[in-house]
N, CA, C, O and CB atoms as a CASP TS submission, in Angstrom:
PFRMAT TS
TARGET T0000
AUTHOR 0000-0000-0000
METHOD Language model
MODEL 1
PARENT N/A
ATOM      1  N   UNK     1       0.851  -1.189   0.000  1.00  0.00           N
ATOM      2  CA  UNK     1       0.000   0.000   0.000  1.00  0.00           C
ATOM      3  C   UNK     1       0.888   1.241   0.000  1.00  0.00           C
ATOM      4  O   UNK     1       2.021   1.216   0.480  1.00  0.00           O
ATOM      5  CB  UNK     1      -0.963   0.005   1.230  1.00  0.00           C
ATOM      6  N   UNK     2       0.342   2.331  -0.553  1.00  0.00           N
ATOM      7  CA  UNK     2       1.044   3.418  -0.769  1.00  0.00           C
ATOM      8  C   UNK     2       1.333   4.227   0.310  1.00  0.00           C
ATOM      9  O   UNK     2       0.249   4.695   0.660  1.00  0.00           O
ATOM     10  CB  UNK     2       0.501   4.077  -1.623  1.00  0.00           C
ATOM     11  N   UNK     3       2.268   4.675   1.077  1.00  0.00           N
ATOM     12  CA  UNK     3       1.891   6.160   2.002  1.00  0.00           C
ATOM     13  C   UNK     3       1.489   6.949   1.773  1.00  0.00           C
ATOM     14  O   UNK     3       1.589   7.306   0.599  1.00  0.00           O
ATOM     15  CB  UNK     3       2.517   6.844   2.476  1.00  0.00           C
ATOM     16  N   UNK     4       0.791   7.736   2.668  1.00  0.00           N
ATOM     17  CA  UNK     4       0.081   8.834   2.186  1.00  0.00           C
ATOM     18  C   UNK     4       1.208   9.992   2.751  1.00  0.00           C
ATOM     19  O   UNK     4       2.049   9.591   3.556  1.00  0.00           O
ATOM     20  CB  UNK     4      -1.619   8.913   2.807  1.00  0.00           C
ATOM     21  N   UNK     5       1.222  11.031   2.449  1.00  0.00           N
ATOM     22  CA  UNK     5       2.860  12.208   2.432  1.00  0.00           C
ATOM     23  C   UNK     5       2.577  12.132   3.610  1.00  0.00           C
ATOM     24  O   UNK     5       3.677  11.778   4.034  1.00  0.00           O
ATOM     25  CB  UNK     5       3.136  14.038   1.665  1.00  0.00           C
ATOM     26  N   UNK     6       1.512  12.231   5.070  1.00  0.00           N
ATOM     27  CA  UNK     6       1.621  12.767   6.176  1.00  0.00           C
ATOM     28  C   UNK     6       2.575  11.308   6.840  1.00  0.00           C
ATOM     29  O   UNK     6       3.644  11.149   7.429  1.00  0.00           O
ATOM     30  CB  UNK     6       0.020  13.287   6.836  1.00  0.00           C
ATOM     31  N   UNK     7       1.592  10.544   6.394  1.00  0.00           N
ATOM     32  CA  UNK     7       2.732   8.883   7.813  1.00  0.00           C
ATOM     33  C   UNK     7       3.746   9.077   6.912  1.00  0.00           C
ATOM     34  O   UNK     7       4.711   8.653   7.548  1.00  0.00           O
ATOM     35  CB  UNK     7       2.118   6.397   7.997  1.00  0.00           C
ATOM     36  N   UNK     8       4.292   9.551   5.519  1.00  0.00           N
ATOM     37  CA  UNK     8       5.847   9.428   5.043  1.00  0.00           C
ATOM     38  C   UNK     8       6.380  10.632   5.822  1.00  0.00           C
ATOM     39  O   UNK     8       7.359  10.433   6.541  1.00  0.00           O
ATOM     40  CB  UNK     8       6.165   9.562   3.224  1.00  0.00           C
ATOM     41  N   UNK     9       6.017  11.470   5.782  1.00  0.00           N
ATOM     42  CA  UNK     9       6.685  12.871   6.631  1.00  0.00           C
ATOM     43  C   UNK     9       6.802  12.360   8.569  1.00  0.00           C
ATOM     44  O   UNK     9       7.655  12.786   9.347  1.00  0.00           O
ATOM     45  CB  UNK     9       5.167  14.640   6.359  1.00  0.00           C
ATOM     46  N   UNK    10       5.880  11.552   8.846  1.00  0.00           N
ATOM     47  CA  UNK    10       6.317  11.225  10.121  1.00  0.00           C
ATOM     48  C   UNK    10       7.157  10.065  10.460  1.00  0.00           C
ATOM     49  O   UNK    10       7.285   9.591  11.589  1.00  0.00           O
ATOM     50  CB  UNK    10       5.313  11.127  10.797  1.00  0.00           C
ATOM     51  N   UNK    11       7.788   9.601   9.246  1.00  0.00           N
ATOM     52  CA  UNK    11       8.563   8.394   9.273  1.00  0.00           C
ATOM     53  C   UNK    11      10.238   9.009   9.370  1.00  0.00           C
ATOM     54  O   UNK    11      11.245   8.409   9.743  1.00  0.00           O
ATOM     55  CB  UNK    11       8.176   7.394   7.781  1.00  0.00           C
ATOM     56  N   UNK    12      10.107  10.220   8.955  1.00  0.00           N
ATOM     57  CA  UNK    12      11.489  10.829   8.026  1.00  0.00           C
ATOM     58  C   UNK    12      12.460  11.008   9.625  1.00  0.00           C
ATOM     59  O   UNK    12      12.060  11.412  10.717  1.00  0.00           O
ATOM     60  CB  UNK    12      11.084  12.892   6.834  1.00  0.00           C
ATOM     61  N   UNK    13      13.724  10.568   9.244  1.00  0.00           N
ATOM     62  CA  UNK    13      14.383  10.351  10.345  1.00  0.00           C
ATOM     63  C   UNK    13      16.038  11.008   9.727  1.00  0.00           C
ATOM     64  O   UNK    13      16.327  10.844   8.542  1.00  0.00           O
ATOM     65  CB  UNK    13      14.207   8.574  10.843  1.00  0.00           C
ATOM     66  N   UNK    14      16.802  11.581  10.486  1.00  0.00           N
ATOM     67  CA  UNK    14      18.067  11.606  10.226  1.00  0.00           C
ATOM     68  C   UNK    14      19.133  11.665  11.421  1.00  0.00           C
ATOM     69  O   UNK    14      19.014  12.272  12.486  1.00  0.00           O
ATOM     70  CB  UNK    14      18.183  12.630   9.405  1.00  0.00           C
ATOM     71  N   UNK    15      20.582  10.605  10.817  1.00  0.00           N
ATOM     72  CA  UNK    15      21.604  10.384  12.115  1.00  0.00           C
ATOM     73  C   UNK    15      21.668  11.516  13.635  1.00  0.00           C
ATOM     74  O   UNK    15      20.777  12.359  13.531  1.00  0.00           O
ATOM     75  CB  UNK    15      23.202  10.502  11.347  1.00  0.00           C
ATOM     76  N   UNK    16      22.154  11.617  14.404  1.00  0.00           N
ATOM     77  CA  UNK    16      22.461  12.312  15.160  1.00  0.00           C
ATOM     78  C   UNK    16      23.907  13.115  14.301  1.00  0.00           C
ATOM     79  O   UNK    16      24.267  14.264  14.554  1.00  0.00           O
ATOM     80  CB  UNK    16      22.554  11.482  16.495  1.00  0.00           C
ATOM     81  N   UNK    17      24.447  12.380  13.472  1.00  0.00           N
ATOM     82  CA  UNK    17      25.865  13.217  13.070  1.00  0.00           C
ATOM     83  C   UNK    17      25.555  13.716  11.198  1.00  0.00           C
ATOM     84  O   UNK    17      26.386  14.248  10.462  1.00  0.00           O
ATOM     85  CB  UNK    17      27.634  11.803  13.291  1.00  0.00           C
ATOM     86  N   UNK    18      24.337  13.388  10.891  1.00  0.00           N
ATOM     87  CA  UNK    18      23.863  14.138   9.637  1.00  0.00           C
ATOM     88  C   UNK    18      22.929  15.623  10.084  1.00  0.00           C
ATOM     89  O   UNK    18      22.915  16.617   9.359  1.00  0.00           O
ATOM     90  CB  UNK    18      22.819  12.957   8.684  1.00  0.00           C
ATOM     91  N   UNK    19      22.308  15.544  11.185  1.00  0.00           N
ATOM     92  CA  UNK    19      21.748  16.585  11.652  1.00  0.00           C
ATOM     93  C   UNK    19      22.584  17.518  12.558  1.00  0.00           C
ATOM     94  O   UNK    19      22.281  18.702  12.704  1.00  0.00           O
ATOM     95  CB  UNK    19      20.684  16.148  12.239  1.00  0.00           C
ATOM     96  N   UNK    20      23.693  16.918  13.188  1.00  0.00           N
ATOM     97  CA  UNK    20      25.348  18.060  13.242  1.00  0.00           C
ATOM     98  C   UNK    20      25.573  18.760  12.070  1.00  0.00           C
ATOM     99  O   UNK    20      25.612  19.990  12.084  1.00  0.00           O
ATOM    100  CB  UNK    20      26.970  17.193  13.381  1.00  0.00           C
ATOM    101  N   UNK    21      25.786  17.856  10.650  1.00  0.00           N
ATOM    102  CA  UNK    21      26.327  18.559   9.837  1.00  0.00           C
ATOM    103  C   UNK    21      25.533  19.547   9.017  1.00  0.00           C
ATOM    104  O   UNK    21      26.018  20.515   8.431  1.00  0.00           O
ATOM    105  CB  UNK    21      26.932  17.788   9.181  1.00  0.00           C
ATOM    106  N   UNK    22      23.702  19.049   9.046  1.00  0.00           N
ATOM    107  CA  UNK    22      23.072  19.992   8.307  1.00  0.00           C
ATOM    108  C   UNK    22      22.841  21.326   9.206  1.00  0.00           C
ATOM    109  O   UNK    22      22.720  22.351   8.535  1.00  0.00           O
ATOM    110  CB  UNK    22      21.769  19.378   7.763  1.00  0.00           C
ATOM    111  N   UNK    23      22.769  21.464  10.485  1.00  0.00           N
ATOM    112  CA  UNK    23      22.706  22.595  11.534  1.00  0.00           C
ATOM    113  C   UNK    23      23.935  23.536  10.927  1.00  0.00           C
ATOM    114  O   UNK    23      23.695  24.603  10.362  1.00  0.00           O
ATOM    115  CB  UNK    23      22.981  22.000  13.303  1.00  0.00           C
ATOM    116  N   UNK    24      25.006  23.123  11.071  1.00  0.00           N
ATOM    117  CA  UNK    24      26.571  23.698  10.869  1.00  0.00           C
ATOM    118  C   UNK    24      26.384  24.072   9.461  1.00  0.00           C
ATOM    119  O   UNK    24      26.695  25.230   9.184  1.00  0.00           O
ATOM    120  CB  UNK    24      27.990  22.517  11.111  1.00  0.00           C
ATOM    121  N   UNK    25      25.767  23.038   8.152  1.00  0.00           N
ATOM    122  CA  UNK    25      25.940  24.277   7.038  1.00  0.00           C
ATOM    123  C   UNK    25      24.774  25.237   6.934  1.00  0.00           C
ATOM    124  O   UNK    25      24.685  26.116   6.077  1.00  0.00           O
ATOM    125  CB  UNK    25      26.119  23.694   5.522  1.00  0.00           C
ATOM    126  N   UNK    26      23.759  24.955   8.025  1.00  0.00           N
ATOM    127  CA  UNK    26      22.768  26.405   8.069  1.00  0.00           C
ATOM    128  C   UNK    26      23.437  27.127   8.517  1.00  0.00           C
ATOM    129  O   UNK    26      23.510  28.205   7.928  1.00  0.00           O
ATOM    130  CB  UNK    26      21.484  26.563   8.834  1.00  0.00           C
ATOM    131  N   UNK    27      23.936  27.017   9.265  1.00  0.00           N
ATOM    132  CA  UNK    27      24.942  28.467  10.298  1.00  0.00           C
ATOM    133  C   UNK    27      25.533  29.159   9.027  1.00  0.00           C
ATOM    134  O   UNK    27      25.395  30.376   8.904  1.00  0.00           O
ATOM    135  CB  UNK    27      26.684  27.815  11.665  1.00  0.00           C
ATOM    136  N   UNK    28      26.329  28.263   7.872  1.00  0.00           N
ATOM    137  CA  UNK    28      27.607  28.920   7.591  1.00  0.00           C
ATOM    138  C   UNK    28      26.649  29.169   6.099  1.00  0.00           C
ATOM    139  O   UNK    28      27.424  29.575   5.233  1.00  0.00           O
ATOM    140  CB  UNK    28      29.382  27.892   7.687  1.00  0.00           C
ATOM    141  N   UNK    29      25.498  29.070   5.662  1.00  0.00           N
ATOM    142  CA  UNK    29      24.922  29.115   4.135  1.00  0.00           C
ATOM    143  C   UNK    29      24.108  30.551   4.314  1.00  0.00           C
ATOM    144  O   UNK    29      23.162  30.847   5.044  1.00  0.00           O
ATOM    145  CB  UNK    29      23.751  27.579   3.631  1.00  0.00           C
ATOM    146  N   UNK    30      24.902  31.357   3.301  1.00  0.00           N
ATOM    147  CA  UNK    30      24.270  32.724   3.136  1.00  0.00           C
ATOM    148  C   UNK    30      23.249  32.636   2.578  1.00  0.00           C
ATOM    149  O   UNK    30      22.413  33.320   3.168  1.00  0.00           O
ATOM    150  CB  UNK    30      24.916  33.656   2.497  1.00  0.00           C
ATOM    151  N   UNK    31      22.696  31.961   1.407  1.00  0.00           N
ATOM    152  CA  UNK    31      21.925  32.248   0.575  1.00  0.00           C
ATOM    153  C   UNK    31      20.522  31.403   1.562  1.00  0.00           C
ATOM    154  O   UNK    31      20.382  30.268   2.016  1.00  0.00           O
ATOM    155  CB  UNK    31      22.490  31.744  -1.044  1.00  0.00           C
ATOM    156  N   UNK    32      19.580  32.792   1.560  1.00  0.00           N
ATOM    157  CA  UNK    32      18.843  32.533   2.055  1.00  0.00           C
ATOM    158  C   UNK    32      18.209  31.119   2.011  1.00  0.00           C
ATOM    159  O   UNK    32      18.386  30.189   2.798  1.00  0.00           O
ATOM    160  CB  UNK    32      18.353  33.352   1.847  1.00  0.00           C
ATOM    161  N   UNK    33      17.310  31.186   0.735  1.00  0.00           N
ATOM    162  CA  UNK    33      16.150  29.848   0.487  1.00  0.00           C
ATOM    163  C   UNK    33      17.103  29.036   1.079  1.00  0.00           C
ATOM    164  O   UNK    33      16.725  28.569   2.154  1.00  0.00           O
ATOM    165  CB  UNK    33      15.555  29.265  -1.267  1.00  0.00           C
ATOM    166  N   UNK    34      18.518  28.630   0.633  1.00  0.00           N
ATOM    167  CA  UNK    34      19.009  27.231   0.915  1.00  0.00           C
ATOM    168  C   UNK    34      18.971  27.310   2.108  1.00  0.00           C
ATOM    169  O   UNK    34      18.528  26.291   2.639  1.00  0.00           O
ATOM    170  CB  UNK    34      20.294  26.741   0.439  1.00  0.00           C
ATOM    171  N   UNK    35      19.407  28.541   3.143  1.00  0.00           N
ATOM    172  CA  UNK    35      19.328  28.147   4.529  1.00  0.00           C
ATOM    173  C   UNK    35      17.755  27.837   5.363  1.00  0.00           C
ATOM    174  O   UNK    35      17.749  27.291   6.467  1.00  0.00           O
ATOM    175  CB  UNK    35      20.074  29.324   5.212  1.00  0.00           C
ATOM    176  N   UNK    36      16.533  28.244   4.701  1.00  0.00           N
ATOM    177  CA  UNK    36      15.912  27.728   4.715  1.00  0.00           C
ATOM    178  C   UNK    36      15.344  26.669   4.924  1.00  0.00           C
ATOM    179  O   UNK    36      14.773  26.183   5.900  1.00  0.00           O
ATOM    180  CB  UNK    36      15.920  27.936   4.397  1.00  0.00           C
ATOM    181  N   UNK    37      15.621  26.236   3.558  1.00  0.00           N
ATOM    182  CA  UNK    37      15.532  24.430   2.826  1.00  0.00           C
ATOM    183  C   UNK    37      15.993  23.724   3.950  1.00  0.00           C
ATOM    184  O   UNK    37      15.258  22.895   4.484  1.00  0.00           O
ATOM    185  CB  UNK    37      16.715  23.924   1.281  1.00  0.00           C
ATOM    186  N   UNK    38      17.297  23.989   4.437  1.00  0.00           N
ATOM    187  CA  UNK    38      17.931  23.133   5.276  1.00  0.00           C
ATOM    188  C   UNK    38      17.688  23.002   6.737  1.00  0.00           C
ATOM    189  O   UNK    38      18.315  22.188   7.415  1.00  0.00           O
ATOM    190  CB  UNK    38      19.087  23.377   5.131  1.00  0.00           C
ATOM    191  N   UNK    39      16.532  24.018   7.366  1.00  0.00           N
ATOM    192  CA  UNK    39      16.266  24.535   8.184  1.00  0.00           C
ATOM    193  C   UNK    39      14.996  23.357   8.348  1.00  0.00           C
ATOM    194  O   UNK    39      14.872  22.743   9.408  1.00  0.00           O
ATOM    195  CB  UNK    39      16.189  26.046   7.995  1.00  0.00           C
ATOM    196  N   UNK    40      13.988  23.096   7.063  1.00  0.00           N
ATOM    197  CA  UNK    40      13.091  22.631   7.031  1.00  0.00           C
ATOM    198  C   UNK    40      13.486  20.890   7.172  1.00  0.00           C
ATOM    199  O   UNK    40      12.980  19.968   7.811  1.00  0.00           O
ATOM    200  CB  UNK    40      12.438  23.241   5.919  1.00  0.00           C
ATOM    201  N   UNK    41      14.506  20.982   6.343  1.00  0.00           N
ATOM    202  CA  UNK    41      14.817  19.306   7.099  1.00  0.00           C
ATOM    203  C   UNK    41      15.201  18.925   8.736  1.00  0.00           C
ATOM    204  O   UNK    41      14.875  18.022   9.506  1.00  0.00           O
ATOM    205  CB  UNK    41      16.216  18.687   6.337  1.00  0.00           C
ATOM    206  N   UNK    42      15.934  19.936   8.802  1.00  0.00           N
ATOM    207  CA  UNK    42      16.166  19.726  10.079  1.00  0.00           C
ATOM    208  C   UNK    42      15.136  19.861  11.346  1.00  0.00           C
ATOM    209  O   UNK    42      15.101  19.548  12.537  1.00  0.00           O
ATOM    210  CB  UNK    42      17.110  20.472  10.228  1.00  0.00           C
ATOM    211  N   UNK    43      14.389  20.457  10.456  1.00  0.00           N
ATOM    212  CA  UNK    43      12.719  20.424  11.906  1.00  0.00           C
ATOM    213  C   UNK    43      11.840  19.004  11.533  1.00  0.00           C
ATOM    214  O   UNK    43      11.113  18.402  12.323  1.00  0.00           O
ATOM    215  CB  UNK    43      11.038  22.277  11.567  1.00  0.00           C
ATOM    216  N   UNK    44      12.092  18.662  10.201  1.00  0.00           N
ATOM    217  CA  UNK    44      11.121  17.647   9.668  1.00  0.00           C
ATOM    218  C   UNK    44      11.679  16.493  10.555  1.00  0.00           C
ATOM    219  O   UNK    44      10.949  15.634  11.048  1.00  0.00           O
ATOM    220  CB  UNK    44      11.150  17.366   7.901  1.00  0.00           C
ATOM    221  N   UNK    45      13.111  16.544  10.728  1.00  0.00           N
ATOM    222  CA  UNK    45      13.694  15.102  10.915  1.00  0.00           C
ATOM    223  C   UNK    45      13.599  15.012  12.895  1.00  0.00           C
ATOM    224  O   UNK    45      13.631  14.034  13.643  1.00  0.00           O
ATOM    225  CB  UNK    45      15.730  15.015  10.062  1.00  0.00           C
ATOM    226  N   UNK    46      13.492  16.301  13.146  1.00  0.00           N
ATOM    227  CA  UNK    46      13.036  16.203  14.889  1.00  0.00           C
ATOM    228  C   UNK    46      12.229  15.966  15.422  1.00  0.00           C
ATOM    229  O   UNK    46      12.266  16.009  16.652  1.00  0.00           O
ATOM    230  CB  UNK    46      13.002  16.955  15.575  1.00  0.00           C
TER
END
Protein backbone atom coordinates (compact mmCIF):
# COMPACT_ATOMS: atom_id res chain seq x y z
CA UNK A 1 0.00 0.00 0.00
CA UNK A 2 1.04 3.42 -0.77
CA UNK A 3 1.89 6.16 2.00
CA UNK A 4 0.08 8.83 2.19
CA UNK A 5 2.86 12.21 2.43
CA UNK A 6 1.62 12.77 6.18
CA UNK A 7 2.73 8.88 7.81
CA UNK A 8 5.85 9.43 5.04
CA UNK A 9 6.69 12.87 6.63
CA UNK A 10 6.32 11.22 10.12
CA UNK A 11 8.56 8.39 9.27
CA UNK A 12 11.49 10.83 8.03
CA UNK A 13 14.38 10.35 10.34
CA UNK A 14 18.07 11.61 10.23
CA UNK A 15 21.60 10.38 12.12
CA UNK A 16 22.46 12.31 15.16
CA UNK A 17 25.87 13.22 13.07
CA UNK A 18 23.86 14.14 9.64
CA UNK A 19 21.75 16.58 11.65
CA UNK A 20 25.35 18.06 13.24
CA UNK A 21 26.33 18.56 9.84
CA UNK A 22 23.07 19.99 8.31
CA UNK A 23 22.71 22.60 11.53
CA UNK A 24 26.57 23.70 10.87
CA UNK A 25 25.94 24.28 7.04
CA UNK A 26 22.77 26.41 8.07
CA UNK A 27 24.94 28.47 10.30
CA UNK A 28 27.61 28.92 7.59
CA UNK A 29 24.92 29.11 4.13
CA UNK A 30 24.27 32.72 3.14
CA UNK A 31 21.93 32.25 0.58
CA UNK A 32 18.84 32.53 2.05
CA UNK A 33 16.15 29.85 0.49
CA UNK A 34 19.01 27.23 0.92
CA UNK A 35 19.33 28.15 4.53
CA UNK A 36 15.91 27.73 4.71
CA UNK A 37 15.53 24.43 2.83
CA UNK A 38 17.93 23.13 5.28
CA UNK A 39 16.27 24.54 8.18
CA UNK A 40 13.09 22.63 7.03
CA UNK A 41 14.82 19.31 7.10
CA UNK A 42 16.17 19.73 10.08
CA UNK A 43 12.72 20.42 11.91
CA UNK A 44 11.12 17.65 9.67
CA UNK A 45 13.69 15.10 10.92
CA UNK A 46 13.04 16.20 14.89
Amino acid sequence: ERKGIMSAMLDYSRSREQLDELRAAHRRTRDKRKADRIKAVVALAT
